[in-house]
C-alpha positions as CSV (number, residue, x, y, z in Angstrom):
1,X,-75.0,-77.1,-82.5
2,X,-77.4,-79.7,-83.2
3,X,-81.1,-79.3,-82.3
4,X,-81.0,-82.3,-80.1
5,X,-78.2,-80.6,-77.5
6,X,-80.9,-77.1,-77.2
7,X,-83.8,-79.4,-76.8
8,X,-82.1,-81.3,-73.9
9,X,-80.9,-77.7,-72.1
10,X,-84.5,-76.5,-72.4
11,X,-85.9,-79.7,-71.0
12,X,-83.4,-79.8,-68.2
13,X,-84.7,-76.1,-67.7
14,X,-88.2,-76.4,-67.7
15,X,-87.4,-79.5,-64.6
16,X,-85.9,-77.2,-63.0
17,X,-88.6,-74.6,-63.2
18,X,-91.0,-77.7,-61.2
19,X,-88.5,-78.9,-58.8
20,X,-88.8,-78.1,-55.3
21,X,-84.9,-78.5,-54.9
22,X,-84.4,-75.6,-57.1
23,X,-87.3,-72.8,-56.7
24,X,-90.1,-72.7,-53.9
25,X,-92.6,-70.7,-52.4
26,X,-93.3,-69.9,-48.9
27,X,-95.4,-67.0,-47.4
28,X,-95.6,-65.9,-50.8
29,X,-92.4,-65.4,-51.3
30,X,-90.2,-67.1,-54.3
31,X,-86.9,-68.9,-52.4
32,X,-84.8,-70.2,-55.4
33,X,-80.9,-69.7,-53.5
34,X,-79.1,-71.9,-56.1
35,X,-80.6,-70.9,-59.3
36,X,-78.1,-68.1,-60.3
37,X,-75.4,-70.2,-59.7
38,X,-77.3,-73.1,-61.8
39,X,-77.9,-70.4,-64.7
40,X,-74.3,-69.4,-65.2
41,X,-73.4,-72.8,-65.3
42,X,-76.0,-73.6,-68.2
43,X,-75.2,-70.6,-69.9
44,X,-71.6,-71.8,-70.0
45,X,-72.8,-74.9,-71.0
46,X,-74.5,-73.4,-73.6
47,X,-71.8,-71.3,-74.9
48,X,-69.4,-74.5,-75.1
49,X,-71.7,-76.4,-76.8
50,X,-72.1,-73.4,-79.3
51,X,-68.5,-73.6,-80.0
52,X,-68.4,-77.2,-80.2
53,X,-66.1,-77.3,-77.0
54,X,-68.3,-79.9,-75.4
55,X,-69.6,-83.0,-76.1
56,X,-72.8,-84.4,-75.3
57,X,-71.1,-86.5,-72.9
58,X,-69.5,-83.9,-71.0
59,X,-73.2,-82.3,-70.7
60,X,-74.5,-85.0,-69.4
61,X,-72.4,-84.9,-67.1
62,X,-72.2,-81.4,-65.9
63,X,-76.3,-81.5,-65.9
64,X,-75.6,-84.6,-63.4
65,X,-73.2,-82.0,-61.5
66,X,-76.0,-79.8,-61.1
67,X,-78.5,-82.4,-59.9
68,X,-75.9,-83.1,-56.9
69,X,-75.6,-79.2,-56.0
70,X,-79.3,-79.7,-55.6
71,X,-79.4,-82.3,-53.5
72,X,-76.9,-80.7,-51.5
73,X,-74.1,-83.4,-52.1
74,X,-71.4,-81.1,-53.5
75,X,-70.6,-76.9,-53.4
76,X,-70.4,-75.3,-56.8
77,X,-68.3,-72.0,-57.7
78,X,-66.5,-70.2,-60.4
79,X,-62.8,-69.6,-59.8
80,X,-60.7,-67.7,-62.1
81,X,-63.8,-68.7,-65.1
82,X,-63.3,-72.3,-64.1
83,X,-66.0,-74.2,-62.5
84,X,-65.3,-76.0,-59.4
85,X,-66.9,-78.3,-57.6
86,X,-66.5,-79.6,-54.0
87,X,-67.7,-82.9,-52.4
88,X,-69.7,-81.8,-49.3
């Protein structure tokens, strides 16, 4: 996998880290309710960009996926190791 396709997973990452979307605090206590479903997704990314399965395309646009579960516009689940995603 070229260098370029890691950089862009651990930049994506690190946004998510800030966003309020994602991961926030309140009465000292960490809320982040869609961030395990966002980390299987990116480790499955990961993996199929590993074994040149995926494009950078394609990760673009799964990473564009994940910016609409955030914002609430769609529902994201595994079903039988597939990834589905529902408009809201």
């Amino acid at each position: 996998m070229g260098d370029y396709r890691l950089t862009a997973i651990k930049e994506f990452l690190k946004a998510l880290l800030s966003d309020p979307r994602c991961m926030h605090v309140e009465d000292n206590v960490v809320h982040c309710n869609k961030l395990f479903v966002i980390n299987s997704v990116m480790k499955w990314i990961y993996n199929n960009l590993l074994s040149e399965d995926m494009t950078i395309d394609s990760m673009r646009n799964y990473l564009l996926v994940i910016n609409d579960y955030l914002d609430d516009k769609i529902e994201l689940s595994w079903e039988e190791g597939e990834l589905i995603y529902k408009t809201k």
